[in-house]
C-alpha positions as CSV (number, residue, x, y, z in Angstrom):
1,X,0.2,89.7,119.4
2,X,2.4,92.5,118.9
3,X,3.6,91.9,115.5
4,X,-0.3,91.3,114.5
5,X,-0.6,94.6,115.8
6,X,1.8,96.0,113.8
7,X,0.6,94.4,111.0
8,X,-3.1,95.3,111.2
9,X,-1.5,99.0,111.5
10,X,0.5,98.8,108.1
11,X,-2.4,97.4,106.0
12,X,-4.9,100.4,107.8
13,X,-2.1,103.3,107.0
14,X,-2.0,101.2,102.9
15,X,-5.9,101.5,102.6
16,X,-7.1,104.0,99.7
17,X,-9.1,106.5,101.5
18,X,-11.4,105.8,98.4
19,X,-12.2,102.1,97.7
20,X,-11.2,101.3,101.6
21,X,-8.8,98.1,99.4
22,X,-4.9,97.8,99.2
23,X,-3.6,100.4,97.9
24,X,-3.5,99.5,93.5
25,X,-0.8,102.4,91.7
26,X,-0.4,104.6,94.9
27,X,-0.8,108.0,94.2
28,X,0.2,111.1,96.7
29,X,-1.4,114.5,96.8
30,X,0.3,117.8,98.0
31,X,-1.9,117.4,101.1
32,X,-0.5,114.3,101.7
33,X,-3.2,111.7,101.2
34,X,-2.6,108.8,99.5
35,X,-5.2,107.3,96.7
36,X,-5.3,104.5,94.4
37,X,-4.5,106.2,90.9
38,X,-7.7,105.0,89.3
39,X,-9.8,105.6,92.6
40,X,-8.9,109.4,92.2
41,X,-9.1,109.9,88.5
42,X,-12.6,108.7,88.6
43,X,-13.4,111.2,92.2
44,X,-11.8,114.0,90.2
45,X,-14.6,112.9,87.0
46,X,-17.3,113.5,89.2
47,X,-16.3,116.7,91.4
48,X,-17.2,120.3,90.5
49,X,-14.1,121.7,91.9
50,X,-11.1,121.8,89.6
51,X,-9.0,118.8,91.3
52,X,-9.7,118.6,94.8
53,X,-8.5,116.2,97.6
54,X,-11.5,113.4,98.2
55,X,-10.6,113.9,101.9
56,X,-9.3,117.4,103.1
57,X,-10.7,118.8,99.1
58,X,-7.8,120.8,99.5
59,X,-7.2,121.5,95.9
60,X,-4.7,120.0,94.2
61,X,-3.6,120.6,90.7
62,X,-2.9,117.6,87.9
63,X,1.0,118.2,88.3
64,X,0.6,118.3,91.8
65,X,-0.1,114.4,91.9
66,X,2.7,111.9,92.7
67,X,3.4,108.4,91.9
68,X,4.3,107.1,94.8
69,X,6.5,103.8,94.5
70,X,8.4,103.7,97.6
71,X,4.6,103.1,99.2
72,X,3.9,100.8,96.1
73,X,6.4,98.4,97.6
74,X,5.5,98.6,101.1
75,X,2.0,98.0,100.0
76,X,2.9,94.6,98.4
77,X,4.7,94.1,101.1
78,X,2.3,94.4,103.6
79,X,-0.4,92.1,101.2
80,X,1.9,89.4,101.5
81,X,2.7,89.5,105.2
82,X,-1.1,89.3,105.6
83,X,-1.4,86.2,103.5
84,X,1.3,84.4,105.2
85,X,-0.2,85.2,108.7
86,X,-3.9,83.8,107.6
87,X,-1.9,80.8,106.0
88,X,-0.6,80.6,109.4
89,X,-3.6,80.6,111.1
90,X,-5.4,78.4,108.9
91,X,-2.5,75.5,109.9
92,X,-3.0,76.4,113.4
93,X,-6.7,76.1,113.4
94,X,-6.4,73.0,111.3
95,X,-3.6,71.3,113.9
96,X,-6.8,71.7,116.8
97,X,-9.5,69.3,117.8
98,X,-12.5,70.0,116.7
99,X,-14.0,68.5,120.0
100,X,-11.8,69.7,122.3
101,X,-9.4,72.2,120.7
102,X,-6.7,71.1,122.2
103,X,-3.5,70.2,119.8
104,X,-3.2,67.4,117.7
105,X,-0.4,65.7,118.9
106,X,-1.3,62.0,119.6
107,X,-1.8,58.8,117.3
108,X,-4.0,56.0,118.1
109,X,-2.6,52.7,116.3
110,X,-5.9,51.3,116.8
111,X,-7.9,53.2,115.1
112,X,-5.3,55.3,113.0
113,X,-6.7,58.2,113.9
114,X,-4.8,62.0,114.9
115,X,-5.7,62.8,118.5
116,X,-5.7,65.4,121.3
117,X,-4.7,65.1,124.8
118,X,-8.8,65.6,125.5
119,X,-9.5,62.6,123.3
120,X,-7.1,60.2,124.8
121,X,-8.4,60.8,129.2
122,X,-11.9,61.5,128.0
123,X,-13.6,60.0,125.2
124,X,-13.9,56.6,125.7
125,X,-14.1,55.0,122.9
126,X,-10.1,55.6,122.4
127,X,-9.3,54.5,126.2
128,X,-7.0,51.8,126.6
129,X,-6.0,51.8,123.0
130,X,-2.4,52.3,121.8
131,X,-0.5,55.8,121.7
132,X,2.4,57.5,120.3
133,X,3.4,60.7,119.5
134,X,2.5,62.5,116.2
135,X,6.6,62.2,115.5
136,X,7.1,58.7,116.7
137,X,4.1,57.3,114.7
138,X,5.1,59.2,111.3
139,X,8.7,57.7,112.0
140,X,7.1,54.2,112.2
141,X,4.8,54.5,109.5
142,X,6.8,57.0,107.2
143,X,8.8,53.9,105.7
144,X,5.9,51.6,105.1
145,X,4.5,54.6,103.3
146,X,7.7,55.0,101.3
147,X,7.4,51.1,100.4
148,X,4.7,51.2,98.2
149,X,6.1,54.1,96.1
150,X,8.5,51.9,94.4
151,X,5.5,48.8,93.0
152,X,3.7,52.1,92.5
153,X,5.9,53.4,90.1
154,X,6.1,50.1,88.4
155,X,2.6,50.0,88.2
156,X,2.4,53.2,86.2
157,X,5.3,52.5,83.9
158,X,3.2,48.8,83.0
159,X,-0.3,51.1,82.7
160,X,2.3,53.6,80.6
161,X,3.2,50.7,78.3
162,X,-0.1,49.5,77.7
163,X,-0.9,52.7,77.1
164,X,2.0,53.2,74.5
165,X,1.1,49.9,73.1
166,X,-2.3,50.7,72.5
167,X,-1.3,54.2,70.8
168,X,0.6,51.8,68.9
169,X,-2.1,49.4,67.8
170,X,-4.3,52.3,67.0
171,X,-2.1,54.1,64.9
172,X,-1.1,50.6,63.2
173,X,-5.2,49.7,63.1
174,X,-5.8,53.3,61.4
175,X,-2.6,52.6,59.0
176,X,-4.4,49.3,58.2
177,X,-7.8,51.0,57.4
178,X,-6.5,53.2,55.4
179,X,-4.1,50.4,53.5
180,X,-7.4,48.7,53.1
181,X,-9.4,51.6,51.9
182,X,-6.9,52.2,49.4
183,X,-6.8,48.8,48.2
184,X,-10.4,49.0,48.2
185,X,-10.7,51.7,45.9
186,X,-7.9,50.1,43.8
187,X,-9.8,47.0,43.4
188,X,-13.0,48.9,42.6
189,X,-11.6,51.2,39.9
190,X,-9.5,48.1,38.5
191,X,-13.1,46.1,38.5
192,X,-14.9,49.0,37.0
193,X,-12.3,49.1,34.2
194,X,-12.4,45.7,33.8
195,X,-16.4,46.0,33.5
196,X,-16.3,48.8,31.0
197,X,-13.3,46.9,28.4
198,X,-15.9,44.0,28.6
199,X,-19.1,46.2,28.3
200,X,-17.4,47.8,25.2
201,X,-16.1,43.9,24.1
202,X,-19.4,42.9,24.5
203,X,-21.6,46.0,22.7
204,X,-19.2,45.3,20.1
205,X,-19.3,41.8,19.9
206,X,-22.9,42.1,19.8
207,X,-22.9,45.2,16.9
208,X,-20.7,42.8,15.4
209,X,-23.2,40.1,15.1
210,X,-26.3,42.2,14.4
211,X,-24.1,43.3,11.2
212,X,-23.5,40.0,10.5
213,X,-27.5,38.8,11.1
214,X,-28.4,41.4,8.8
215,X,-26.0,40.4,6.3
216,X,-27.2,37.4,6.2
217,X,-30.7,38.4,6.4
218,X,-30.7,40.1,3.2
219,X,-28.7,37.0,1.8
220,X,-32.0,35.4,2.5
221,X,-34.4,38.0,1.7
222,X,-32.4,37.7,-2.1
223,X,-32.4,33.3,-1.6
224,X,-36.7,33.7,-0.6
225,X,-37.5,36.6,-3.1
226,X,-35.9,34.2,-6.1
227,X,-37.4,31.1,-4.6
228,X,-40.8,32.6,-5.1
229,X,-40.6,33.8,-8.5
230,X,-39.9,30.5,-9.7
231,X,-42.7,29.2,-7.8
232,X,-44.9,31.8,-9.2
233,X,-43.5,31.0,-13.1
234,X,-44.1,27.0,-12.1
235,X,-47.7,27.7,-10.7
236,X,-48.6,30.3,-13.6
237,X,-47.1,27.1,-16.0
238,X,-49.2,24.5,-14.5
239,X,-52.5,26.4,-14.2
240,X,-52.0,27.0,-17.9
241,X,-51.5,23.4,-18.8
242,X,-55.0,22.5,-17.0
243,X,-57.1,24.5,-19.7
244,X,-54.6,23.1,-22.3
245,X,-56.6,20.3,-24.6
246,X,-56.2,16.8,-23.4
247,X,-53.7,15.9,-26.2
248,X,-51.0,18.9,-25.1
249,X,-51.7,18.4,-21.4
250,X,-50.7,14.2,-21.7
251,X,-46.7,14.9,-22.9
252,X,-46.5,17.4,-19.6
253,X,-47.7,14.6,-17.1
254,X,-44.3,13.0,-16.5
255,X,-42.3,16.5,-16.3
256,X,-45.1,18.5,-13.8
257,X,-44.6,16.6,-10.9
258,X,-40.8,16.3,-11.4
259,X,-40.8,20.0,-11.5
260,X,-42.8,20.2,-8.6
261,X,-41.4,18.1,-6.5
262,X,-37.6,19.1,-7.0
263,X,-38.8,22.1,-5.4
264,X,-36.5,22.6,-2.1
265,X,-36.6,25.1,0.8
266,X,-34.1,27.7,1.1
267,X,-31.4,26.9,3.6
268,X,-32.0,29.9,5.3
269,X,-29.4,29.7,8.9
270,X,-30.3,31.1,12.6
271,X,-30.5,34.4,13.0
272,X,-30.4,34.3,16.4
273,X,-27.7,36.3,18.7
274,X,-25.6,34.0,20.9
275,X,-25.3,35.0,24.5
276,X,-22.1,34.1,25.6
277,X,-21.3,36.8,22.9
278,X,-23.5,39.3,24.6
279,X,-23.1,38.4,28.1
280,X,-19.9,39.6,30.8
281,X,-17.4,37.3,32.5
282,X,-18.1,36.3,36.5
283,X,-15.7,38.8,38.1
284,X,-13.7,35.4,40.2
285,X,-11.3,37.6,42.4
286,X,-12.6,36.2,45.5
287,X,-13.1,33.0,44.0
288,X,-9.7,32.6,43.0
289,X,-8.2,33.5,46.1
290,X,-10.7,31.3,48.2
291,X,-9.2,28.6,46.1
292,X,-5.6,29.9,47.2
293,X,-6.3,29.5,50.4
294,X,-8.0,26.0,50.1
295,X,-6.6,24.1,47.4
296,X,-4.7,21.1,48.3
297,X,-2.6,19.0,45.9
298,X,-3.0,15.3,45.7
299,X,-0.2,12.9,44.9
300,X,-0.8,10.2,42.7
301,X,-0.7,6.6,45.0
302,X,-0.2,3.5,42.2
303,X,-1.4,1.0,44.7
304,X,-4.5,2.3,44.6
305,X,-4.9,2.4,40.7
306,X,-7.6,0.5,38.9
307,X,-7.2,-1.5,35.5
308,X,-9.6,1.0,34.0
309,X,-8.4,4.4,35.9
310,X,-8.1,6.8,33.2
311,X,-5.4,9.0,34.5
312,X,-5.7,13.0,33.0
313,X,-3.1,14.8,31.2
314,X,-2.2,16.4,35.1
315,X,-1.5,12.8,36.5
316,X,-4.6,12.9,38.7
317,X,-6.0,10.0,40.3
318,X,-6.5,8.4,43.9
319,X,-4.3,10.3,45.8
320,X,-2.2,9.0,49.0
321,X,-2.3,11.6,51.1
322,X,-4.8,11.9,54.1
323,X,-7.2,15.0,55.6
324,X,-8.5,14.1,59.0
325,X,-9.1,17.5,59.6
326,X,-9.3,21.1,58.2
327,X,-10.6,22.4,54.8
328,X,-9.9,21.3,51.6
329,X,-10.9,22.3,47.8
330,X,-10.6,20.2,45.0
331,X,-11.8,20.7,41.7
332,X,-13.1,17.2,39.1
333,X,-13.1,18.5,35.1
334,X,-15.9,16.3,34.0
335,X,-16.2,17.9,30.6
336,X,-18.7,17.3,28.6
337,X,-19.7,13.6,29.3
338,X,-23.5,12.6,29.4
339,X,-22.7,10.6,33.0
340,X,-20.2,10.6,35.5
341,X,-19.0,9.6,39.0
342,X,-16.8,11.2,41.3
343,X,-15.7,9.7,45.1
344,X,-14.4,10.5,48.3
345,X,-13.1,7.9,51.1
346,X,-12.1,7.7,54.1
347,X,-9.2,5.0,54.0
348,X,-8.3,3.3,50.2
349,X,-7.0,-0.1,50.7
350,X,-3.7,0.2,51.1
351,X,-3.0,2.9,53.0
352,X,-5.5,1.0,55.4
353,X,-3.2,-2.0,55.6
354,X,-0.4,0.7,56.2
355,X,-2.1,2.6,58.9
356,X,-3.3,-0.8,60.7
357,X,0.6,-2.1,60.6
358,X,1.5,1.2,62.5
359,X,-1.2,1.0,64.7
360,X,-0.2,-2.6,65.4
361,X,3.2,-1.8,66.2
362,X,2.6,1.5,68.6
363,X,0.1,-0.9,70.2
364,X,2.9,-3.6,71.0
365,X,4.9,-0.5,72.4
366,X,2.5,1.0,74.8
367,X,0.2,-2.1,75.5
368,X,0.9,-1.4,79.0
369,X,-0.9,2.0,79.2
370,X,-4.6,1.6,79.6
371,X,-5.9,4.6,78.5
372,X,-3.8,4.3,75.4
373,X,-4.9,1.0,74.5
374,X,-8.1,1.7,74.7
375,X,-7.6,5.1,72.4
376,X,-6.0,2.0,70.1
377,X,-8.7,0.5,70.1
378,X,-10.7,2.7,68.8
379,X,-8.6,4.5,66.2
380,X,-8.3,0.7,65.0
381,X,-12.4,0.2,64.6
382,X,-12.5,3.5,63.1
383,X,-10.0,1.9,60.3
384,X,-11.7,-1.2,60.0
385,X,-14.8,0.6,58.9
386,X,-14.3,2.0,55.0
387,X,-16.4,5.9,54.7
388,X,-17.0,6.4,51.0
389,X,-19.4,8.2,48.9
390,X,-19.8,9.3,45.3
391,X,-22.1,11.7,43.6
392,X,-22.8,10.6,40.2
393,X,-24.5,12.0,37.1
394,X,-27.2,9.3,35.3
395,X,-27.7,9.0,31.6
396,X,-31.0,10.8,32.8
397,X,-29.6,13.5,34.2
398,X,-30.2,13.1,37.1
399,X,-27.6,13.5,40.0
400,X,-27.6,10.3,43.0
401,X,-25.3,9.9,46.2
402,X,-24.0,6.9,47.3
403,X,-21.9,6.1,50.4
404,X,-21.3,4.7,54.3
405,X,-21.1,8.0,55.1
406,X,-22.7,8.6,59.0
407,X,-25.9,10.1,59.4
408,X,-25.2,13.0,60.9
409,X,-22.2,13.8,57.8
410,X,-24.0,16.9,55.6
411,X,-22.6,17.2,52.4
412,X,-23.4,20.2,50.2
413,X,-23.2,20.1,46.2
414,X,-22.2,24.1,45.9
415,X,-21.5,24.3,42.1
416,X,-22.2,22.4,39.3
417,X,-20.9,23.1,35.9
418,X,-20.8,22.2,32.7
419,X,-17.4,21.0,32.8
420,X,-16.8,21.1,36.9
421,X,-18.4,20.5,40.0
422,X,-17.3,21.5,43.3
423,X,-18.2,19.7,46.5
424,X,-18.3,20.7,50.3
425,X,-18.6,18.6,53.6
426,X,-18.7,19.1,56.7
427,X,-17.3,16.3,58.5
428,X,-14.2,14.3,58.0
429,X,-13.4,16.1,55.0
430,X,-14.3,19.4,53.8
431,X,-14.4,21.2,50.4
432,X,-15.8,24.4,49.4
433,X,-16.4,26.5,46.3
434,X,-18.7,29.8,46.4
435,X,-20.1,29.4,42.8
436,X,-23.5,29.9,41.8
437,X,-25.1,29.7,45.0
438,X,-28.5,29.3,43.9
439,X,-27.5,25.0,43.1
440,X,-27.1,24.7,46.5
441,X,-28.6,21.6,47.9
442,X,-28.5,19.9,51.6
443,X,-28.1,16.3,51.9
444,X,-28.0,14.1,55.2
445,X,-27.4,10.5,53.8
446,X,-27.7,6.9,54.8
447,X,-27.3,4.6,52.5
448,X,-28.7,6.1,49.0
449,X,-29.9,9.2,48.7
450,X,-31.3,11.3,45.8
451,X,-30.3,15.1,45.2
């Protein structure tokens, strides 16, 4: 108490006389009063009297006023000596019951709850129930505590890594986007050049051809023009022999209608423009790199080939390998040909033979397994029965499908050509090609269907 007392003394004899606060800039008249410097600039503003004192108005000249920092010190001094004690009493008030303010120095291990003397012999609801000490409990629990600092920290170096990582993936992700927008625009002005050298092929192709139409119309304007004046002379002749006397118009009846007759129209050609000279290539980027991504190559099997196999230039024929799965592209040239037939199957004959001598043999091995004997089995009906089916192009022109294909197979005839078709199925094999879209057809097939 006494050194509150002595404290509550220093912060009265530190109070400006003006603002009744801390002293801010101490400043000490002749009198002896101390003011805060702005406190007594602004009293001095507002009295009549040159420079009084704001207590004793003793006046007190300008040069008379003195900074005082020997009091500055003690003031700030003083300040903190008054925070510290409230600090202090805040703690102490905090370390008291609430109920009972009594001290805090209990634990119940029951309930984990901070108790007072008063709440341990008079509340019930904490009678009979383990306690310790506030020092002896924070011994016992203070390592427990301390145990989980260590999976803590481990915790937030793994959230600190995923964090890092996903920095990472964003700044690669925003790298990427901007790779791709760059290609982007790259492709773009590369197709737009592409577009404009074949605009400028094409208006020129097609000047090119009007020149050469009009060329050749005049050619025929000259061909017709002469054409009808000897018609005209011929007509004008035979008129006039009609009114000739019978005896001059008998000689001419042999040579008239030879005349007439060997009369023969100009050959006058089409002046029509071709379009394929007017018209732009597909743009097949995306074409050509589906096909990349697809294509498959086939190797030639020679015990598959037929006496009448025509095999291409690019030694193309039945092939020997196998697609159980997956996507697959092929392209058939078919040219120009007024009918033709193209196939898919799902074993040829030999490899059948082939594939039911291995499955013979792995049976042997494991015949003693039941479950894969019976997988046997049915990988070995499954080879028995031959899948084929063939599109086909009639003298007609129309196109037919063919095949033991299962009902539920869908096949899809995507592009048609003049010289090459392209096929997809979904099913046991697939093929795809993205070409003129608007020939697509959907076909669920039995035994014969038509497309």
């Amino acid at each position: 108490m006494e050194a509150s007392s002595v404290l509550e003394a220093m912060v009265a004899k530190n109070k400006c006389a003006i603002c009744l606060d801390c002293l801010r800039e101490p400043a000490t008249l002749e009198c002896g009063h101390n003011f805060c410097h702005s406190c007594l600039q602004q009293a001095w503003k507002e009295a009549q009297a040159p420079s009084p004192c704001p207590v004793c108005h003793h006046p007190c000249g300008e040069k008379q006023r003195v900074a005082n920092s020997l009091l500055a010190n003690v003031t700030a001094l003083t300040q903190h000596l008054q925070s510290s004690s409230d600090s202090e009493e805040r703690q102490q008030e905090d370390r008291l019951c609430e109920r009972h303010k009594q001290v805090l120095s209990l634990f119940c291990d029951k309930d984990l709850e901070v108790l007072c003397l008063g709440c341990v012999e008079l509340s019930p609801e904490h009678q009979g129930h383990p306690v310790r000490t506030v020092e002896a409990a924070a011994f016992h629990y203070q390592p427990k505590i301390t145990g989980f600092i260590t999976p803590l920290q481990q915790f937030q170096g793994f959230l600190q890594g995923k964090q890092d990582r996903q920095k990472r993936g964003l700044q690669q992700l925003q790298e990427w986007g901007r790779r791709q927008s760059r290609q982007l625009h790259s492709d773009l002005e590369h197709r737009l050049q592409l577009v404009n050298r074949e605009q400028e092929a094409a208006l020129s192709r097609l000047a090119e051809q009007e020149a050469k139409i009009q060329q050749r119309l005049q050619i025929h304007k000259s061909a017709l023009k002469d054409q009808l004046r000897t018609t005209e002379a011929l007509l004008q002749e035979v008129a006039g022999k009609t009114v000739m006397p019978d005896r001059n118009l008998l000689p001419e009846v042999g040579r008239i209608p030879e005349r007439c007759e060997g009369l023969q129209h100009p050959a006058l050609g089409s002046l029509q423009l071709r379009r394929e000279d007017c018209s732009l290539p597909p743009l097949d980027s995306a074409l050509d790199r589906f096909r990349q991504k697809f294509r498959a190559q086939v190797t030639l099997d020679p015990h598959t080939a037929h006496p009448l196999l025509s095999v291409s230039k690019d030694r193309r024929m039945l092939g020997a390998e196998e697609f159980h799965a997956g996507r697959h592209y092929w392209e058939v040239q078919v040219e120009d040909k007024p009918s033709w037939a193209v196939g898919l199957c799902s074993l040829c004959p030999s490899s059948r033979t082939q594939q039911q001598q291995k499955q013979q043999k792995k049976k042997n091995r494991e015949k003693d397994n039941k479950e894969e004997k019976t997988e046997e089995k049915e990988q070995e009906a499954l080879l028995v029965k031959d899948r084929c089916w063939t599109i086909q192009l009639q003298q007609d022109g129309d196109y037919v499908a063919r095949g033991s294909i299962r009902p539920h197979t869908k096949w899809f005839l995507i592009s048609k050509r003049r010289s090459q078709i392209a096929l997809l199925k979904y099913g046991f094999m697939e093929q795809q090609n993205v070409s003129q879209r608007d020939l697509m057809r959907d076909l669920s097939f039995n035994k014969q269907n038509k497309i």
